[in-house]
C-alpha positions as CSV (number, residue, x, y, z in Angstrom):
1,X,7.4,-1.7,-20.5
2,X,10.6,0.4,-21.2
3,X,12.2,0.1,-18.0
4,X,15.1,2.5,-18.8
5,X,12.6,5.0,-19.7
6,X,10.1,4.5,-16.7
7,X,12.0,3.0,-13.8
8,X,15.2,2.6,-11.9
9,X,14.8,0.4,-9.2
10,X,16.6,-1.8,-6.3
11,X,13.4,-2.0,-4.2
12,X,10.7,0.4,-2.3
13,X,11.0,0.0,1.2
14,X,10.4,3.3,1.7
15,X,11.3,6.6,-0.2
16,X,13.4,9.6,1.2
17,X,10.4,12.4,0.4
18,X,10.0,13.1,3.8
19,X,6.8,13.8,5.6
20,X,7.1,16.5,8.0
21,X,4.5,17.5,11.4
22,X,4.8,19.0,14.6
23,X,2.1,18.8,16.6
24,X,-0.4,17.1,14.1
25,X,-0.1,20.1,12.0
26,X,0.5,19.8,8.0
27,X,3.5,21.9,6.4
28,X,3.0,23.4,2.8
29,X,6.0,24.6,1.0
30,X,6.0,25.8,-2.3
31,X,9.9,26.7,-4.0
32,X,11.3,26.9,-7.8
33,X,13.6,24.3,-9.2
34,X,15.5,24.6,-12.7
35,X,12.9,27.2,-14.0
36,X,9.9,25.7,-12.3
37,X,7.2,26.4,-10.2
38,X,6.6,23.3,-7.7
39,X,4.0,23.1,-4.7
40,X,4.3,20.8,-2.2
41,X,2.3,19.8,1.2
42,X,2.2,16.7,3.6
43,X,-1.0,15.7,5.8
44,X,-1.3,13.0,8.2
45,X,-4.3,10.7,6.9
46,X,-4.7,7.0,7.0
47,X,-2.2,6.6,10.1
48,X,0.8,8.2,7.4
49,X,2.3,10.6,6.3
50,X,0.6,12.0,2.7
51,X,3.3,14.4,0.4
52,X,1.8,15.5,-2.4
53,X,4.5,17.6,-4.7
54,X,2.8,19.4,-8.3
55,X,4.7,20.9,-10.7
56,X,2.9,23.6,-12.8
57,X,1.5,27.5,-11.8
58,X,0.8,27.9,-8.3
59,X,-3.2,28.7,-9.2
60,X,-3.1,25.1,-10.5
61,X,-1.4,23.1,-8.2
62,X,-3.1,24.6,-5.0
63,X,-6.7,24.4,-6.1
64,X,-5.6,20.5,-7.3
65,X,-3.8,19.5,-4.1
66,X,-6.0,21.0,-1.7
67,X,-8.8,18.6,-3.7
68,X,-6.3,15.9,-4.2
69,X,-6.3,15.4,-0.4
70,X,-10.2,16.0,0.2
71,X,-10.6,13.1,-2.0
72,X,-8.0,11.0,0.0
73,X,-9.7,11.8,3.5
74,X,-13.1,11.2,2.2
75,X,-11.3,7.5,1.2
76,X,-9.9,7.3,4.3
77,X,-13.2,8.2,6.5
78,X,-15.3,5.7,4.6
79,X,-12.9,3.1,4.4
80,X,-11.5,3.3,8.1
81,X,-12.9,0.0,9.9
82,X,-12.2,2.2,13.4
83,X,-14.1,5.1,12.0
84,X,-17.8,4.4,13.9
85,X,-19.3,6.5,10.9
86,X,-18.0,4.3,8.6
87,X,-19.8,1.6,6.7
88,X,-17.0,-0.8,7.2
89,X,-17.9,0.2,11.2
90,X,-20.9,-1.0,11.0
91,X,-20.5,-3.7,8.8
92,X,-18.0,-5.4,11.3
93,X,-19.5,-4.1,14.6
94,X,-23.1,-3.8,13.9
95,X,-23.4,-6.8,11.1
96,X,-25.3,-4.0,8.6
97,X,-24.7,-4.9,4.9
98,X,-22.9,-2.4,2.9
99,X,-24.7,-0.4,0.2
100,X,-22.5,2.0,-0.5
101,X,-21.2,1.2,-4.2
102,X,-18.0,2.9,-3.7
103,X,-17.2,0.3,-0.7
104,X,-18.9,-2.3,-2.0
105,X,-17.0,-2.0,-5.6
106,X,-13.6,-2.0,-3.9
107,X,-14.6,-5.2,-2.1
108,X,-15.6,-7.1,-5.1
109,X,-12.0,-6.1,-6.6
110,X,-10.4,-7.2,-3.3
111,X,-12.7,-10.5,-3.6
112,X,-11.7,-10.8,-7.5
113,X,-7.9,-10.5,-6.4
114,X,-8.5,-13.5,-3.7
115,X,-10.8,-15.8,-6.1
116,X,-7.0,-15.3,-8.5
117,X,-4.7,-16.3,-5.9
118,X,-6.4,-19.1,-3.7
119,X,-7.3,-16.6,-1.2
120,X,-3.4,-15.4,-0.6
121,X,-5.1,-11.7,-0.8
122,X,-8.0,-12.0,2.2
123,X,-9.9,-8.8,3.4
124,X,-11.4,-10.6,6.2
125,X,-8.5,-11.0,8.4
126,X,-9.7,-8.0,10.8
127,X,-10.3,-11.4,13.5
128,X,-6.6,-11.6,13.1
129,X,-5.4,-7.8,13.2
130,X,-7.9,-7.2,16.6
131,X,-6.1,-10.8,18.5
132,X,-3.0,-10.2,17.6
133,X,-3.2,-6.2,19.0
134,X,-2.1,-4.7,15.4
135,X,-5.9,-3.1,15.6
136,X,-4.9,-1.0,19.1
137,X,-1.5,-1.2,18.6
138,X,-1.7,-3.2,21.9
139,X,0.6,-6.0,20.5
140,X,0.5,-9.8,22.0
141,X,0.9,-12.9,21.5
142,X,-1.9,-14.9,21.6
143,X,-2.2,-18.9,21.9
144,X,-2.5,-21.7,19.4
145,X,-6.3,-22.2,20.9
146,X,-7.3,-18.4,20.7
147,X,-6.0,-18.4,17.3
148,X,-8.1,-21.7,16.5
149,X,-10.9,-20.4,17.6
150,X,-10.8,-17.0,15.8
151,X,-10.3,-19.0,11.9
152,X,-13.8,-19.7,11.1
153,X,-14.9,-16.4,11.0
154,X,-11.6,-15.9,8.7
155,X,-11.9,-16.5,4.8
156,X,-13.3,-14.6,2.1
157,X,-15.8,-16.9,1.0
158,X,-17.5,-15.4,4.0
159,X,-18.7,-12.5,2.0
160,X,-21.0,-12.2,-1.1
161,X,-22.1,-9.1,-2.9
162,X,-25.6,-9.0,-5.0
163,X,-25.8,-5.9,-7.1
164,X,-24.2,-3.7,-4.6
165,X,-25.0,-5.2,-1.9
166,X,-22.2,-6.8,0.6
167,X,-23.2,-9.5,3.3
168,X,-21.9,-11.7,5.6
169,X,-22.5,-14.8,6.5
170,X,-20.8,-15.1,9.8
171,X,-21.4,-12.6,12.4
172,X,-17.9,-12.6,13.8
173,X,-16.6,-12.1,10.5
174,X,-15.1,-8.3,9.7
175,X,-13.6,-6.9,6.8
176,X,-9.9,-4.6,7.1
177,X,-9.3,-2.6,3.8
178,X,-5.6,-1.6,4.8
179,X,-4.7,-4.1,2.5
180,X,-6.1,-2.0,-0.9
181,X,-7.5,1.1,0.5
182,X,-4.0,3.2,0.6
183,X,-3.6,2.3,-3.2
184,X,-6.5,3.3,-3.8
185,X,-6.9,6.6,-2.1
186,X,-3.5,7.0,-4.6
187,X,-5.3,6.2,-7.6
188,X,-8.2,8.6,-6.7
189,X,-5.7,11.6,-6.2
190,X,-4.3,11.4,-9.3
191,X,-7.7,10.9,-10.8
192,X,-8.2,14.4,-9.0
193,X,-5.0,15.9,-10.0
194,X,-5.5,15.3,-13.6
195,X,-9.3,16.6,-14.0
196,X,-7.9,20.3,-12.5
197,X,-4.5,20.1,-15.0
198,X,-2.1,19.3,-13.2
199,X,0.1,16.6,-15.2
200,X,3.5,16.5,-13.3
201,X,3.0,15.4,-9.9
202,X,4.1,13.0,-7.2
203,X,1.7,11.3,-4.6
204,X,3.6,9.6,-1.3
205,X,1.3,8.1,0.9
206,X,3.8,6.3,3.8
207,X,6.1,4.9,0.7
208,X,3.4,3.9,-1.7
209,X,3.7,6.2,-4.4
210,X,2.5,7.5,-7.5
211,X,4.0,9.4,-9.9
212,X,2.5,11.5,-12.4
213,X,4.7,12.5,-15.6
214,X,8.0,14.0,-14.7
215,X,9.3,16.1,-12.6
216,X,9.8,19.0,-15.2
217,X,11.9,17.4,-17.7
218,X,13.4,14.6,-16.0
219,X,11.8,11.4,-14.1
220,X,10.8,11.8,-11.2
221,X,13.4,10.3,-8.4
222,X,13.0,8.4,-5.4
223,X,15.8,7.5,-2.4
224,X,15.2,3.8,-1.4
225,X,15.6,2.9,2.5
226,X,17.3,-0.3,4.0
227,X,14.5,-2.1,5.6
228,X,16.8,-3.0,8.2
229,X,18.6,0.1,8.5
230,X,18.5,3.8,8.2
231,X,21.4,3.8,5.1
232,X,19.7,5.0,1.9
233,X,20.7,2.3,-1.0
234,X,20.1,4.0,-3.7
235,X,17.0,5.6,-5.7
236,X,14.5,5.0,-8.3
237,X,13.3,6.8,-11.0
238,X,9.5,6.9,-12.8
239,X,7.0,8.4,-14.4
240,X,3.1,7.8,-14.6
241,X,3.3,4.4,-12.9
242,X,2.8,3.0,-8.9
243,X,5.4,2.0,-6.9
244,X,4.0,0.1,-4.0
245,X,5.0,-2.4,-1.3
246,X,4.6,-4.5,1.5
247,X,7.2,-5.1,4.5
248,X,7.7,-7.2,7.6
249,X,9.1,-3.8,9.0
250,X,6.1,-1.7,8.6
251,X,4.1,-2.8,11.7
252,X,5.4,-5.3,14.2
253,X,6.2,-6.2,17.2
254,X,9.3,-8.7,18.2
255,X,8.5,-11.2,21.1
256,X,11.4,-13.3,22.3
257,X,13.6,-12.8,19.9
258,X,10.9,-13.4,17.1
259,X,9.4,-10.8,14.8
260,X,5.8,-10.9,14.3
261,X,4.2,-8.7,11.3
262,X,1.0,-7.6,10.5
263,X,0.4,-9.7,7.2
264,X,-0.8,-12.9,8.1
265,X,-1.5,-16.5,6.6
266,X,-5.3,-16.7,6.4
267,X,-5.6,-19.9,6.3
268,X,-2.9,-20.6,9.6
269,X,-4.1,-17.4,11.4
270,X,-0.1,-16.4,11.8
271,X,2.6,-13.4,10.3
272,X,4.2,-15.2,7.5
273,X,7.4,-15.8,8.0
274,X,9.5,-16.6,4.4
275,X,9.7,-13.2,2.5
276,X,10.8,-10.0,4.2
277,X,10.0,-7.4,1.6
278,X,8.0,-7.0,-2.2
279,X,8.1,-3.7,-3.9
280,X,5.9,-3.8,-7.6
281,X,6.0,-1.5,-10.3
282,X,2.2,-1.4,-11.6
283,X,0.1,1.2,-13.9
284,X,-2.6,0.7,-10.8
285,X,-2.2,1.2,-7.7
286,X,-5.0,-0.9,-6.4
287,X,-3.5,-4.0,-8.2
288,X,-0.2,-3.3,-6.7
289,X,-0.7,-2.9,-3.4
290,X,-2.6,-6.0,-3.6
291,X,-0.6,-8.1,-5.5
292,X,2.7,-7.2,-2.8
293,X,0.9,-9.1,-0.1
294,X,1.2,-12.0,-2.6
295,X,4.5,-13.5,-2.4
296,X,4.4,-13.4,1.5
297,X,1.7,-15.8,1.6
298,X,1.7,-17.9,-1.1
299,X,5.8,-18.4,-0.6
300,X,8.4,-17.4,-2.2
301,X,8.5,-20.0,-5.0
302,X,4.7,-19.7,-5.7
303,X,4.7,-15.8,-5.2
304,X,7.4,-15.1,-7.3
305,X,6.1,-17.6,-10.0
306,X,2.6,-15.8,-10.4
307,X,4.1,-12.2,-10.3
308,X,6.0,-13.0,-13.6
309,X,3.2,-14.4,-15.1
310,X,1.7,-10.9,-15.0
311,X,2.5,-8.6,-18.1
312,X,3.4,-5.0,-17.5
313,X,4.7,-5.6,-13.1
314,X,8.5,-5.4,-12.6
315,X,8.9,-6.7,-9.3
316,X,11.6,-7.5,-6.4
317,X,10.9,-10.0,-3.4
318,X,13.6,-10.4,-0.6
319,X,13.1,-13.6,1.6
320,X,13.4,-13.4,5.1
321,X,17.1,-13.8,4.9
322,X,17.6,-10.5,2.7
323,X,18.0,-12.6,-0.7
324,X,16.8,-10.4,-3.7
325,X,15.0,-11.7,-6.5
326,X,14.4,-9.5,-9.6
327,X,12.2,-9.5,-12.8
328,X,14.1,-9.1,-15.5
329,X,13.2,-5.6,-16.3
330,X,13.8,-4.6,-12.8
331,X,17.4,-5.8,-12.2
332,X,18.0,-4.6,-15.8
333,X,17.5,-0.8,-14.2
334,X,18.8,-1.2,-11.0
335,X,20.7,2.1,-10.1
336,X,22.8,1.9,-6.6
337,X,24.8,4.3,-4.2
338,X,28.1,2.8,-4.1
339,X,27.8,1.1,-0.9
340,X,25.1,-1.3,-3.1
341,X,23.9,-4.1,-1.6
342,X,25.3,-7.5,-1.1
């Protein structure tokens, strides 16, 4: 990878493109910038905010968008375990077997990405997300023995696919897609956005983001948040790659003193606890958001030891004390504000 040329990077926590709504409404904005024609709108899908910015005549960039997002809602409907038309509904609630091969083709990537890495990556922790209140957003803390009795329905080897067929083998067991399904929704929309012409674009689904060639003539540049602040420390810049990541700040809840997350050890049934943030720089979005939730299971040793080994991802994991740790390529292109970071 040429990581002058393609990125510039401290880490994603989450980028400045801000998602705008009142009332549940979607803004769309379309404005010129150094000579060219940009169109931009925001929708709330897949409990985020969804930007989509296109460069390129407006009669390209509307028609694309406007089937850009169709394509991420119909990912989001069929994907969305809370949805009661969804298959994943009906797998978990009503124990029917999946047939759909767009479902069922995601979850034997997902199941692929678990066999690799001992089960650190673990669709089947829905059990976990519903005790611990992350489901309802009713947050709690639940006892060693509820949590003891919710693990054997845990664990992907709970699930086998023939042809394109997915099954369970424990009722009690249920499948949560959040994991992958954001990256790829991503990958779909700029699937979409290509096949209508439009080759400049950037997607921003909640801070997982794909962008598509540059922004005119110049790389496409993202502001980077403090995880633990509201400071911006700098910004990235990229083009035709996925920026994604995982945090112990996106959902959670702090009880006495103690801040509890929504990825969790399968194997223990609790948050991890010894990396704060990952941010991955990955031609696929699907492979990235997956391979984020890596280093917060596995450890930080482990984690960071198996995300080298992968060619073409430039990666940074901070431990739960804030500690950065680079790829090479990565902290080669690190551009800061001049506040930096310690």
């Amino acid at each position: 990878m040429n990581s002058k040329r393609s990125l510039k990077l401290i880490f994603k926590i989450a980028g400045i493109i801000l998602a705008i709504s009142v009332g549940g409404l979607f803004f769309i904005c379309s404005y010129r910038e150094r000579g060219f024609h940009m169109e931009k709108e925001t929708r709330f899908m897949m409990d985020t905010f969804v930007t989509i910015e296109a460069v390129g005549p407006k009669s390209v960039t509307a028609k694309a968008m406007r089937l850009a997002f169709e394509r991420m809602e119909a990912v989001d409907a069929k994907f969305n375990p809370l949805n009661p038309e969804s298959a994943a509904y009906a797998f978990n609630v009503k124990n029917e077997p999946i047939t759909d091969p767009e479902v069922s083709g995601l979850v034997s990537f997902a199941l692929e990405m678990s066999r690799n890495f001992d089960g650190a990556f673990d669709i089947t922790v829905g059990p976990l997300l519903k005790l611990w209140g992350f489901t309802d957003k009713h947050y709690r803390l639940p006892s060693d023995e509820e949590i003891k009795n919710i693990l054997p329905a845990v664990g992907y080897r709970h699930l086998r696919i023939t042809g394109q067929k997915l099954e369970k083998d424990n009722p009690d067991t249920a499948i949560d897609l959040g994991g992958i399904a954001k990256g790829y929704a991503l990958k779909k929309a700029i699937e979409v956005l290509r096949a209508n012409g439009v080759t400049s674009a950037l997607v921003n689904a909640g801070g997982d983001i794909y962008a598509l060639g540059k922004k005119g003539n110049k790389l496409w540049r993202v502001g980077i948040k403090d995880p633990r602040g509201e400071e911006l420390l700098g910004y990235v810049e990229v083009e035709d790659i996925a920026v994604m990541g995982s945090g112990d700040y996106e959902r959670f809840f702090i009880k006495d003193g103690k801040r509890y997350h929504h990825i969790f050890n399968p194997k223990t049934g609790y948050p991890t606890q010894e990396v704060m943030a990952v941010t991955l720089l990955c031609s696929d979005p699907v492979k990235g958001q997956v391979l984020a939730k890596i280093p917060f299971v596995m450890g930080l040793d482990e984690g960071l030891k198996r995300l080298r080994s992968i060619q073409g991802v430039e990666m940074a994991v901070f431990d739960s004390e804030g500690k950065a740790f680079y790829s090479a390529g990565l902290k080669h292109a690190l551009t800061l504000f001049p506040a930096g970071i310690n």
